[in-house]
Backbone as a printed PyTorch tensor [residue, N CA C, xyz], in Angstrom:
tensor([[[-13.3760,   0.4240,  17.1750],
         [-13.4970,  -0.2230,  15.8650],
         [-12.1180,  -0.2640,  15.2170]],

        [[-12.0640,  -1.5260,  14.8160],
         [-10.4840,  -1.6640,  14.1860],
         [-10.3840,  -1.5970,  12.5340]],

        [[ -9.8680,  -0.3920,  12.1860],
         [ -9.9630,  -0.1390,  10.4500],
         [ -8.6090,   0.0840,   9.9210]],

        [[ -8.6360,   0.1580,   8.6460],
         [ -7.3550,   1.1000,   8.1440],
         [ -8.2240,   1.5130,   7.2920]],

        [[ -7.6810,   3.1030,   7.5670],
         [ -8.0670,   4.1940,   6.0120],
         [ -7.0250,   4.4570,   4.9430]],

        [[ -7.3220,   4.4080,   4.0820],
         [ -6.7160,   5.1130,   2.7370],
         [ -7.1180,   6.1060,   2.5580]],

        [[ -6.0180,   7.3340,   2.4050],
         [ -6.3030,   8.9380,   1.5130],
         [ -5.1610,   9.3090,   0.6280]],

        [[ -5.6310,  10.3600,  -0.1700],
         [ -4.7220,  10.7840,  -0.9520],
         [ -4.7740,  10.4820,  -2.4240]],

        [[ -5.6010,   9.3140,  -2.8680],
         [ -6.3420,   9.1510,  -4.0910],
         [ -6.5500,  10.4700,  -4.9660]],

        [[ -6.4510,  10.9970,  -5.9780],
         [ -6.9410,  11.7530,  -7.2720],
         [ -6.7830,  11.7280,  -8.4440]],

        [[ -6.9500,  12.6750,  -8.8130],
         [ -6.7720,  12.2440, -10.2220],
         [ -5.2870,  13.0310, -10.6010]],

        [[ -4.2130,  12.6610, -11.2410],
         [ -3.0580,  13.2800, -11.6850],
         [ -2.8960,  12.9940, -13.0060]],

        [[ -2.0680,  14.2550, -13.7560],
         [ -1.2900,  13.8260, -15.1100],
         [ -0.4090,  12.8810, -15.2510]],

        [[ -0.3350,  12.2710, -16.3510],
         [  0.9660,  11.0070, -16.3600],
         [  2.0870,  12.3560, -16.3640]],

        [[  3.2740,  11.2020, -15.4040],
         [  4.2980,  11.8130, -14.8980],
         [  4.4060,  12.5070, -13.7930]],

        [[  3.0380,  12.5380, -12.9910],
         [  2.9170,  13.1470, -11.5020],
         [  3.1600,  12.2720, -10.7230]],

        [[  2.6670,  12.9030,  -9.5270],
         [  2.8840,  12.3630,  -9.0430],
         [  1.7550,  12.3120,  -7.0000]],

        [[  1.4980,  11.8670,  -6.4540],
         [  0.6270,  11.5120,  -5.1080],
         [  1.2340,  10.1370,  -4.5260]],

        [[  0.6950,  10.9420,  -3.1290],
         [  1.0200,  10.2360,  -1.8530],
         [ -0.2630,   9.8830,  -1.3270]],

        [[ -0.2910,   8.1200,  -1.2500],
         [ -1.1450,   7.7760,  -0.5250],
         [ -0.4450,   7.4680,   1.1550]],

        [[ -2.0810,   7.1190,   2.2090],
         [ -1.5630,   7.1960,   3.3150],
         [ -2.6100,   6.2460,   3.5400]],

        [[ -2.0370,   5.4320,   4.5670],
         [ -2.9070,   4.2030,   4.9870],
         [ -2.5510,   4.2750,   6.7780]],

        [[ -3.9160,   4.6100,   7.3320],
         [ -3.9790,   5.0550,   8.6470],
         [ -4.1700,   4.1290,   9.8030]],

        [[ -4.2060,   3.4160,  10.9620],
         [ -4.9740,   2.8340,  11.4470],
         [ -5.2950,   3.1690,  12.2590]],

        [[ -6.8800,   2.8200,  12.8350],
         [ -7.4290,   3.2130,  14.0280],
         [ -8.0020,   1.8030,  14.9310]],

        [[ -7.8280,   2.2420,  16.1690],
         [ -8.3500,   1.1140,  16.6050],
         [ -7.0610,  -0.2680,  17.2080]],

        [[ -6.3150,  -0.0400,  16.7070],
         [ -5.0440,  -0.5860,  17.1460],
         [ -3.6840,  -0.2510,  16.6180]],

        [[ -2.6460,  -0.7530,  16.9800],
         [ -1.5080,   0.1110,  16.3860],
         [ -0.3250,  -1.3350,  15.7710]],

        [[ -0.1990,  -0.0130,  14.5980],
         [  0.7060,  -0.4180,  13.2500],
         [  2.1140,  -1.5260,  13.6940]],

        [[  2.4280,  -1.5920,  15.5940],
         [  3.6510,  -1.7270,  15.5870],
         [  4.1040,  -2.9100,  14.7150]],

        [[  2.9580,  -3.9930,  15.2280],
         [  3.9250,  -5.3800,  14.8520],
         [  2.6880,  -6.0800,  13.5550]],

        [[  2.4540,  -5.0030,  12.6400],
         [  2.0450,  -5.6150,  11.3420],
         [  2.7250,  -4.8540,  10.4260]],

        [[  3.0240,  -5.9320,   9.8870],
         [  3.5570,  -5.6020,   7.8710],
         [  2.3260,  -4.9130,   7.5620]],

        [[  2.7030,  -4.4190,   6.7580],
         [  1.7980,  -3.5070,   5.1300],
         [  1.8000,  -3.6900,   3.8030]],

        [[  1.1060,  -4.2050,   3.4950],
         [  0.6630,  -4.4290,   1.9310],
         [  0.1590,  -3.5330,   1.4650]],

        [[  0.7310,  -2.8500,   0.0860],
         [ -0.5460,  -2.1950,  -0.9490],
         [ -0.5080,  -3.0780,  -2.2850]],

        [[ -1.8860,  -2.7380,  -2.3120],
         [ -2.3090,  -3.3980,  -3.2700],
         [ -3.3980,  -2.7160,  -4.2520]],

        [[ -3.5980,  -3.0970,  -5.3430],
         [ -4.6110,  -2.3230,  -6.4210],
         [ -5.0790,  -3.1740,  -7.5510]],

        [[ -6.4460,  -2.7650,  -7.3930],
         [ -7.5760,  -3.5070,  -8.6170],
         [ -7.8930,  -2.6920,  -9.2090]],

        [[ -7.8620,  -2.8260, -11.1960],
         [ -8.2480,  -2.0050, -12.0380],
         [ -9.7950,  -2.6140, -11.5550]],

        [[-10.4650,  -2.0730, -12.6590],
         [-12.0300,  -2.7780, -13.3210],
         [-11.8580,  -3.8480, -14.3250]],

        [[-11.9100,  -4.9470, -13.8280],
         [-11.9640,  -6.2620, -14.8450],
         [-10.1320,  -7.2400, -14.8200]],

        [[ -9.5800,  -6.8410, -13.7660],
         [ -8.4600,  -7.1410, -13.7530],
         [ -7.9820,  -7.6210, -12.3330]],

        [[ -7.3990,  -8.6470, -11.6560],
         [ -6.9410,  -9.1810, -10.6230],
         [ -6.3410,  -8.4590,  -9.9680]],

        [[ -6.7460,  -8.5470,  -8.4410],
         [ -5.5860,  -7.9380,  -7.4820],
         [ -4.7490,  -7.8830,  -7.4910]],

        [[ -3.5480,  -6.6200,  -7.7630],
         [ -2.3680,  -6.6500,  -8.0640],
         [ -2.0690,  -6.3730,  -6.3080]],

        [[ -0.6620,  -7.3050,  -6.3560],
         [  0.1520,  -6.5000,  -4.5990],
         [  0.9890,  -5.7620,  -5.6320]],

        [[  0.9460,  -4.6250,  -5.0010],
         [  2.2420,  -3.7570,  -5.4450],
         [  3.8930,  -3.5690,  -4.5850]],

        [[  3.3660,  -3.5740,  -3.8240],
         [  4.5350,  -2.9680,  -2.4300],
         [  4.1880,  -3.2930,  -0.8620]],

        [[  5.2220,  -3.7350,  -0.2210],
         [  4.7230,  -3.9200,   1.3350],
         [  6.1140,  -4.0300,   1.9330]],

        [[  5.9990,  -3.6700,   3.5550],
         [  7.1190,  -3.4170,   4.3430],
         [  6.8950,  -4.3380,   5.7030]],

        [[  7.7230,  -4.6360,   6.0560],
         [  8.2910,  -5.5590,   6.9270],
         [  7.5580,  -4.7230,   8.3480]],

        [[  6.9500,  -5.3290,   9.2320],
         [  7.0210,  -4.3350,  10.5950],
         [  7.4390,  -3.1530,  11.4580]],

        [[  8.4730,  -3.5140,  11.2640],
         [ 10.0180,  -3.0900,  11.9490],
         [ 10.0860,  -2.2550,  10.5020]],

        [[  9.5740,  -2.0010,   9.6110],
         [ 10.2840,  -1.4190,   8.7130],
         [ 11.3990,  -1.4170,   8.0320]],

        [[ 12.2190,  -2.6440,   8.2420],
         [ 13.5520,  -2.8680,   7.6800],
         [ 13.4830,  -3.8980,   6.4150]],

        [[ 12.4490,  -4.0880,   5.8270],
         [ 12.4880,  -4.4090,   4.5980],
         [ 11.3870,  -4.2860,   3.4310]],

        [[ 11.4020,  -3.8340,   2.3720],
         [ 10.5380,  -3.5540,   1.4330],
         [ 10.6400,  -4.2860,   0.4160]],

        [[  9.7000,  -4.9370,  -0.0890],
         [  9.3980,  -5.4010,  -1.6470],
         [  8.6270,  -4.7380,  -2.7160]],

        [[  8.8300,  -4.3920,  -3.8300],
         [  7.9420,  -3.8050,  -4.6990],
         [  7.8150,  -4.8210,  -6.1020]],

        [[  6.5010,  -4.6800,  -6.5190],
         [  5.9990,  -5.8420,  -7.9210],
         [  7.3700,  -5.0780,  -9.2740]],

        [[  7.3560,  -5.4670, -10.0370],
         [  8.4950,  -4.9420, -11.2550],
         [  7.5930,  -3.8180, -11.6570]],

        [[  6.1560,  -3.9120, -11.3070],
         [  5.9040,  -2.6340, -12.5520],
         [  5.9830,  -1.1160, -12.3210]],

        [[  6.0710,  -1.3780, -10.4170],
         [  6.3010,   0.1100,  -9.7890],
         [  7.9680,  -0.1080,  -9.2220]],

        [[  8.5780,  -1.0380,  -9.6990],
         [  9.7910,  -0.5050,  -8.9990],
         [ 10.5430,   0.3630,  -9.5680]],

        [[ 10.8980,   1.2580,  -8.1690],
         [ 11.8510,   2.5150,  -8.5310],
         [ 11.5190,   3.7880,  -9.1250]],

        [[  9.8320,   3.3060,  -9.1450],
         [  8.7360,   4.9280,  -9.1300],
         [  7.9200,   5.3220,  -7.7790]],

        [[  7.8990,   3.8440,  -7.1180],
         [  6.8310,   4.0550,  -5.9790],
         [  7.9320,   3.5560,  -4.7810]],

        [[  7.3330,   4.6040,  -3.5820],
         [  8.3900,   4.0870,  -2.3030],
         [  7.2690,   4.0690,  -1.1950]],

        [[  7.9390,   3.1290,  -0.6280],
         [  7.1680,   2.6420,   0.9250],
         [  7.1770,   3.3700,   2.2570]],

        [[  6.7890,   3.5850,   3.2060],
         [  7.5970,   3.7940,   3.7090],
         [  6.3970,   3.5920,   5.2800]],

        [[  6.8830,   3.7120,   6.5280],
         [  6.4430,   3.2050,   7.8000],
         [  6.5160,   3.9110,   8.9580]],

        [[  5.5780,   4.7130,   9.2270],
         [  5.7010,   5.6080,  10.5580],
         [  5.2650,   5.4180,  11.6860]],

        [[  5.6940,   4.5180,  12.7470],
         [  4.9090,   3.8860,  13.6120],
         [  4.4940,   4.7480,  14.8450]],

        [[  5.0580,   5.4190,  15.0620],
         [  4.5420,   7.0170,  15.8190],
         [  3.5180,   7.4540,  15.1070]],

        [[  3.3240,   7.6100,  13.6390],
         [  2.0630,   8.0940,  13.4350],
         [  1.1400,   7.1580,  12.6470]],

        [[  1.1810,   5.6370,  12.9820],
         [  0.1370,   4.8110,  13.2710],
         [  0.0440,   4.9840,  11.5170]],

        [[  1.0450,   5.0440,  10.6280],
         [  0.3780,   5.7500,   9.3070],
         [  1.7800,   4.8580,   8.4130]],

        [[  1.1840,   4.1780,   7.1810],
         [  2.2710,   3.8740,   6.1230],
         [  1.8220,   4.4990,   5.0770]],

        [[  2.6700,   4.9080,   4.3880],
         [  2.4830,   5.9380,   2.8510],
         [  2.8560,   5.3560,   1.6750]],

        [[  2.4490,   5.5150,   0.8810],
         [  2.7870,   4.9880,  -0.8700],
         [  3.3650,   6.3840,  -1.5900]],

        [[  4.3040,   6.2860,  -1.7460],
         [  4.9580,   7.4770,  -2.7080],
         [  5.2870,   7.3030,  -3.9460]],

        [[  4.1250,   7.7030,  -4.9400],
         [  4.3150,   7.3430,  -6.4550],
         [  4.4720,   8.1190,  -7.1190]],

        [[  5.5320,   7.9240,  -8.1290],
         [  6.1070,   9.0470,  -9.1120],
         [  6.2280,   8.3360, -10.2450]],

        [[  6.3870,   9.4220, -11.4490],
         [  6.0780,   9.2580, -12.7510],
         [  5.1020,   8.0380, -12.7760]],

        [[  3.8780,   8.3640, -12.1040],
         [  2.4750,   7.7780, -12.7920],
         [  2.2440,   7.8340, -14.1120]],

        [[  1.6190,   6.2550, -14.2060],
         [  1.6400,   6.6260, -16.2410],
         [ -0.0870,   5.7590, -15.6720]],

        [[ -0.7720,   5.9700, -16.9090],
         [ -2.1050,   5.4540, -17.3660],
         [ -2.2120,   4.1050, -16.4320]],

        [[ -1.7130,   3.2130, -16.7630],
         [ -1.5420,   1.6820, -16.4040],
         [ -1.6750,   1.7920, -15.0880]],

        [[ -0.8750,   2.6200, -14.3500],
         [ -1.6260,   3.1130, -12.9720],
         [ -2.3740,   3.1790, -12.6200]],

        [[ -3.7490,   3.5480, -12.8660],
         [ -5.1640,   3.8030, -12.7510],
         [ -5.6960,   2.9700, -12.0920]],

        [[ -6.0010,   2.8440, -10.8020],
         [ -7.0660,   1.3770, -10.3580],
         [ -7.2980,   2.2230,  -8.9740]],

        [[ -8.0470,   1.5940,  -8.2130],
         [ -8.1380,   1.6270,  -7.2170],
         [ -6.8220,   0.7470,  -6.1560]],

        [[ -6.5110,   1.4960,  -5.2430],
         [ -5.3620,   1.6850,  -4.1590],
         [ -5.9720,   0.7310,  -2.5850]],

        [[ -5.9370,  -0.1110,  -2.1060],
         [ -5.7100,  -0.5810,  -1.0840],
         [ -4.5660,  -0.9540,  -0.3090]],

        [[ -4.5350,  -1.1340,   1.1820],
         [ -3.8930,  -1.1090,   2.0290],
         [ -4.2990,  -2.2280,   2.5800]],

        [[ -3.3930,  -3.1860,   3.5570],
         [ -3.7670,  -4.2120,   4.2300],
         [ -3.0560,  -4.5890,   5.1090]],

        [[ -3.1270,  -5.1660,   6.0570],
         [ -2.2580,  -5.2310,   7.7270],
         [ -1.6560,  -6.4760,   7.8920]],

        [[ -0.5940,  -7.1920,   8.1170],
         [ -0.7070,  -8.6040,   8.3030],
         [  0.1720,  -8.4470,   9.8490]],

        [[ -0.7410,  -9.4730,  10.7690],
         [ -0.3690,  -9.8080,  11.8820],
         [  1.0100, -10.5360,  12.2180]],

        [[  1.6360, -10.3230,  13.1200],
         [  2.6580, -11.7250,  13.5130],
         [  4.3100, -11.3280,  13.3130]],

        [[  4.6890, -12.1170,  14.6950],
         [  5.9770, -11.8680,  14.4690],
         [  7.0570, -12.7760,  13.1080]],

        [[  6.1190, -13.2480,  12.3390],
         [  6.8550, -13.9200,  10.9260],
         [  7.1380, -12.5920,   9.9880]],

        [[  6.5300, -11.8000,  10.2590],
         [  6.5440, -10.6560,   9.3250],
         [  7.2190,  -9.1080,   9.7130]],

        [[  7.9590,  -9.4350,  10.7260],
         [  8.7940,  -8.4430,  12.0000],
         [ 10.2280,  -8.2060,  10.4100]],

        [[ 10.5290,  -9.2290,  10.3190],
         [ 12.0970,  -8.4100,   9.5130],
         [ 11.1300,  -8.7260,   7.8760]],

        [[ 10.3820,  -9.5070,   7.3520],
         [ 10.2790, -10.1230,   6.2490],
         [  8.8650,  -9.6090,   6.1380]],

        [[  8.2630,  -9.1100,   5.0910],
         [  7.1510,  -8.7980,   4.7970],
         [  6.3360,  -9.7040,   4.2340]],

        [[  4.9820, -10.1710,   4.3400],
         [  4.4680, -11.2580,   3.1100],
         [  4.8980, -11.1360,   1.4120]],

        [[  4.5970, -12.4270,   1.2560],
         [  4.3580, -12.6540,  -0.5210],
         [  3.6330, -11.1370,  -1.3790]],

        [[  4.2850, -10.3070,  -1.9750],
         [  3.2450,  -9.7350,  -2.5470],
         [  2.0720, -10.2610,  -3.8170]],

        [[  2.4870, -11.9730,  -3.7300],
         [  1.6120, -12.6150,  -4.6760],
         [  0.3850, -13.5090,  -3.5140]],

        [[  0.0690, -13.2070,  -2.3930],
         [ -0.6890, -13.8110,  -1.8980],
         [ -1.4470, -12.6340,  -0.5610]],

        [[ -2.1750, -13.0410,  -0.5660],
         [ -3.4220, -11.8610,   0.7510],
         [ -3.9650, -12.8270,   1.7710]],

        [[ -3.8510, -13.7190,   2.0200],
         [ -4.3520, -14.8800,   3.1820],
         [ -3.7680, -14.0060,   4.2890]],

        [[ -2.5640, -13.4790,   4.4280],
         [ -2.0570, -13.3340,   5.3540],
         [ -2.1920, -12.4630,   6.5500]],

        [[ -3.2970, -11.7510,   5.7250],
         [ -3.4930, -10.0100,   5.8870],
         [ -4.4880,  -9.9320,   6.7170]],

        [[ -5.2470,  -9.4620,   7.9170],
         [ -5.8930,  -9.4410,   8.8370],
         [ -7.0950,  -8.5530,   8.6240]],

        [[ -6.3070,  -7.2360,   8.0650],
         [ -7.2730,  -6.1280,   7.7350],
         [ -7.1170,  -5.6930,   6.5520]],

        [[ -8.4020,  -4.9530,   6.3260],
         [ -8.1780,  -3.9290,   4.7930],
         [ -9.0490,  -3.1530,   5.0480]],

        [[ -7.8490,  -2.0940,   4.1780],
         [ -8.6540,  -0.5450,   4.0630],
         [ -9.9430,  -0.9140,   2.9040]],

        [[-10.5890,   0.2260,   2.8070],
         [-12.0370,   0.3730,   1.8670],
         [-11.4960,   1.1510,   0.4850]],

        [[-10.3240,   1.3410,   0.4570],
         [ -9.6030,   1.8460,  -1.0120],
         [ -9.6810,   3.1730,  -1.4600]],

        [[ -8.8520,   3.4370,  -2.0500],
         [ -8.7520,   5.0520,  -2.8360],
         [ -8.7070,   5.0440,  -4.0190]],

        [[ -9.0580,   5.5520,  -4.8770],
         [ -8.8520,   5.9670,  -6.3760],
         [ -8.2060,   6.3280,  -6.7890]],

        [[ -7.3820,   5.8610,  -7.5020],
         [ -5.9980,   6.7590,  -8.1210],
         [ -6.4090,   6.8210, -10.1220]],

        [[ -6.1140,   7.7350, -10.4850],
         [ -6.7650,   8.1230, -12.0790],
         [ -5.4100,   8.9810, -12.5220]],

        [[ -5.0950,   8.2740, -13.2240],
         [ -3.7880,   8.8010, -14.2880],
         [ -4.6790,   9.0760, -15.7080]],

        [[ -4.5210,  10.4330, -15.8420],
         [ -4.9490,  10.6750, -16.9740],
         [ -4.9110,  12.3430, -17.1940]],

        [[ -4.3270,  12.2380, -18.8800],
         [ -4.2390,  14.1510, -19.1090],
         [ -5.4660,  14.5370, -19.7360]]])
């Protein structure tokens, strides 16, 4: 069965900080980009962040740049979200998503579009709140 999991979701104080991890089983991470992405309740899919295949390039949306880092472990079949100084606005649920193809080897997709994306995780919860 071909999935990606998300873990690492909880609840933190603003200004904390968690590591999500987006796993795959069932086939391997080499030659797909990674998207994360997150939906409040009542609010549009935000892309937040995604990495190139090969891992040699990252994009992040303006509202996490330079709190949240990407990053790509293809030995352990696993990409991570590293978010710091979480504030409220944070709060949504956390997805992960795979995109196929060697177009996306140095260049990662649009983080304003999801057509591209093959798979998705079932999401994590992330809750900023003191």
């Amino acid at each position: 069965q071909l999935q990606l999991v998300e873990s690492g979701g909880g609840l933190v104080q603003p200004g904390g900080s968690l590591r999500l991890s987006c796993a795959a089983s069932g086939f391997s991470l080499d030659h797909y980009a990674i998207g994360w992405f997150r939906q409040a309740p009542g609010k549009e899919r935000e892309g937040i962040s995604c990495i190139s295949a090969f891992g040699g390039k990252t994009n992040y949306a303006y509202s996490v740049k330079g709190r949240f880092i990407i990053t790509k472990d293809n030995a352990k079949n696993t990409v991570y979200l590293q978010m710091n100084s979480l504030k409220p606005d944070d709060t949504s649920v956390y997805y992960c998503a795979a995109a196929y193809g060697s177009s996306w080897y140095h260049q990662p997709p649009s983080l304003t579009s999801t057509y591209e994306y093959d798979y998705w995780g079932q999401g994590t919860q992330v809750t900023v709140s003191s």
